[in-house]
N, C-alpha and C positions, 0 to 999 in steps of 0.2 A: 408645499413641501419641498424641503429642502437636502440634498446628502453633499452638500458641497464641504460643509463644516469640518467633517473628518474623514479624510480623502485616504487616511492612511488604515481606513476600517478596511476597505475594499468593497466591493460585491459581496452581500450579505444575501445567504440563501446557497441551496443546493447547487449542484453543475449540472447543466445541461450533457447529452452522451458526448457531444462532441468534446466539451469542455473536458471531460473525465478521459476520454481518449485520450488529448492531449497532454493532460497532466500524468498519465500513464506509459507514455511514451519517452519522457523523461527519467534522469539515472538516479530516483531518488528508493532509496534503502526501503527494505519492506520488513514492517516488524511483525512475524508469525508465531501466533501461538498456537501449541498443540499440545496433548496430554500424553505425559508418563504411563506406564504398565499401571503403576499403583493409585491412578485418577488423578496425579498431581499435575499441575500447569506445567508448560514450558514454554520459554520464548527466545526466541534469537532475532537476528537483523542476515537478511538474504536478499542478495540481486534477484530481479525478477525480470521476464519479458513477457510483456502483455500483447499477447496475437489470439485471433479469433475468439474472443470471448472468453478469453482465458487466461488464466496467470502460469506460467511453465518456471518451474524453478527446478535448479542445476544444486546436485547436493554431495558434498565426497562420500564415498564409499564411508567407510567409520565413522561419519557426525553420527550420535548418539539419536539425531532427532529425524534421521532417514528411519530408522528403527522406529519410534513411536507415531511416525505415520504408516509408519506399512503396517504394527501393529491398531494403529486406531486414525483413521485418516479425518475423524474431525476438528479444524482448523478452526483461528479467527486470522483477521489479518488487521494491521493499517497501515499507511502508506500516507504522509504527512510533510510537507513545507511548512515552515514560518516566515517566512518574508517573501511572498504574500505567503497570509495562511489560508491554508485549503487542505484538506484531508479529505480519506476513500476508508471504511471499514465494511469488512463484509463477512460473511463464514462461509464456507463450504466444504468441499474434499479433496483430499491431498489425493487423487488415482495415480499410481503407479505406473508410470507408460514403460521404464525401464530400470530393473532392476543392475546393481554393476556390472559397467561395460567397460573398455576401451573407446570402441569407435560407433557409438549410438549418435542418436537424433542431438544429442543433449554436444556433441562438438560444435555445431554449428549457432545451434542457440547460445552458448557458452559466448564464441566469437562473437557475436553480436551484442552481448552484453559487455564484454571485455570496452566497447570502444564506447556504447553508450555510457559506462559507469566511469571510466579512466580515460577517455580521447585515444589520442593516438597513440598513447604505450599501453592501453588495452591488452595485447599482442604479444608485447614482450612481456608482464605478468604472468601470463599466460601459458605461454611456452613451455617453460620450463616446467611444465606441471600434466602436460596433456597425456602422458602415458599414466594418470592415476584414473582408475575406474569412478567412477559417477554415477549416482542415479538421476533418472529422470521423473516429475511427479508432473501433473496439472493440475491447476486449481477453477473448477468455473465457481466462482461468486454466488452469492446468493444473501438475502436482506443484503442491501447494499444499501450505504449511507454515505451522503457525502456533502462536506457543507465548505464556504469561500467566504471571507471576511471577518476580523475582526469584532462581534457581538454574539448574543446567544441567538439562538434560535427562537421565536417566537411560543413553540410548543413549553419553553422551560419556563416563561416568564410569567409569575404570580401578582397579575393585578390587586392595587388596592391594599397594600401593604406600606403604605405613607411613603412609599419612596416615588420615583418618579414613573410616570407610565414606559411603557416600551419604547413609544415611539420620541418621547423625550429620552432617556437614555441613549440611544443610539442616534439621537438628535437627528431625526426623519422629520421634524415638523420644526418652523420657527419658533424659537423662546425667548421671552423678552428677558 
């Protein structure tokens, strides 16, 4: 068996915790959905910081969708790369830790994201904003899904359909 072929697949299969730590630790955009009063979807694109088993995300005072979590705090989320590709989906609850503040938990988590998502003018973005009120939410995960590489997953894949087996598609075996 071979995976030399197409090197640009990646590691094909789920992340290991450490592996998902670390792709979690980086400034990449988290897209959360959450439900409207009237059962309808909603989704945006939100900075996250992933501490203690948990997603903490910083929300202004009037976004619309601080509202439909404090009214309904169940969530999806994902969190995705393409070059490599690797994605993280999971659901759980948006809890409330703080409702608008000035000077809550959520300044310093704020800070911290500012420089993981933007380097070093993090700070200056920043600034000029910090006297708007904020809520604070956490997210712990739950079904969590996560997969790395370039091909399907094994679970999708319908043997015996004249096309090629799995392991020929993803070229995991020599073919002549």
């Amino acid at each position: 068996m071979t995976e030399t072929k197409q090197e640009w697949r990646g590691r094909l299969g789920a992340l290991t915790q450490e592996e998902l730590d670390e792709f979690l630790e980086q400034g990449i955009n988290m897209s959360l959905s959450c439900l409207k009063p009237n059962g309808d979807p909603h989704s945006t694109i939100c900075w996250y910081e992933w501490r203690d088993g948990a997603f903490w995300i910083v929300v202004r005072e009037r976004s619309r969708w601080a509202g439909y979590l404090q009214n309904d705090p169940r969530v999806a989320l994902t969190i995705a790369t393409w070059n490599p590709y690797v994605k993280m989906q999971a659901e759980g609850r948006a809890d409330v830790v703080e409702t608008p503040t000035l000077d809550g938990r959520w300044v310093e988590i704020t800070k911290r994201m500012s420089y993981r998502y933007l380097g070093p003018n993090g700070p200056a973005y920043l600034e000029s904003t910090m006297r708007q009120p904020r809520w604070l939410f956490r997210i712990a995960p739950r079904n969590v899904k996560t997969w790395q590489g370039v091909g399907w997953a094994r679970q999708y894949w319908v043997e015996g359909t004249g096309g090629p087996s799995y392991e020929e598609a993803h070229q995991l075996v020599e073919t002549d």
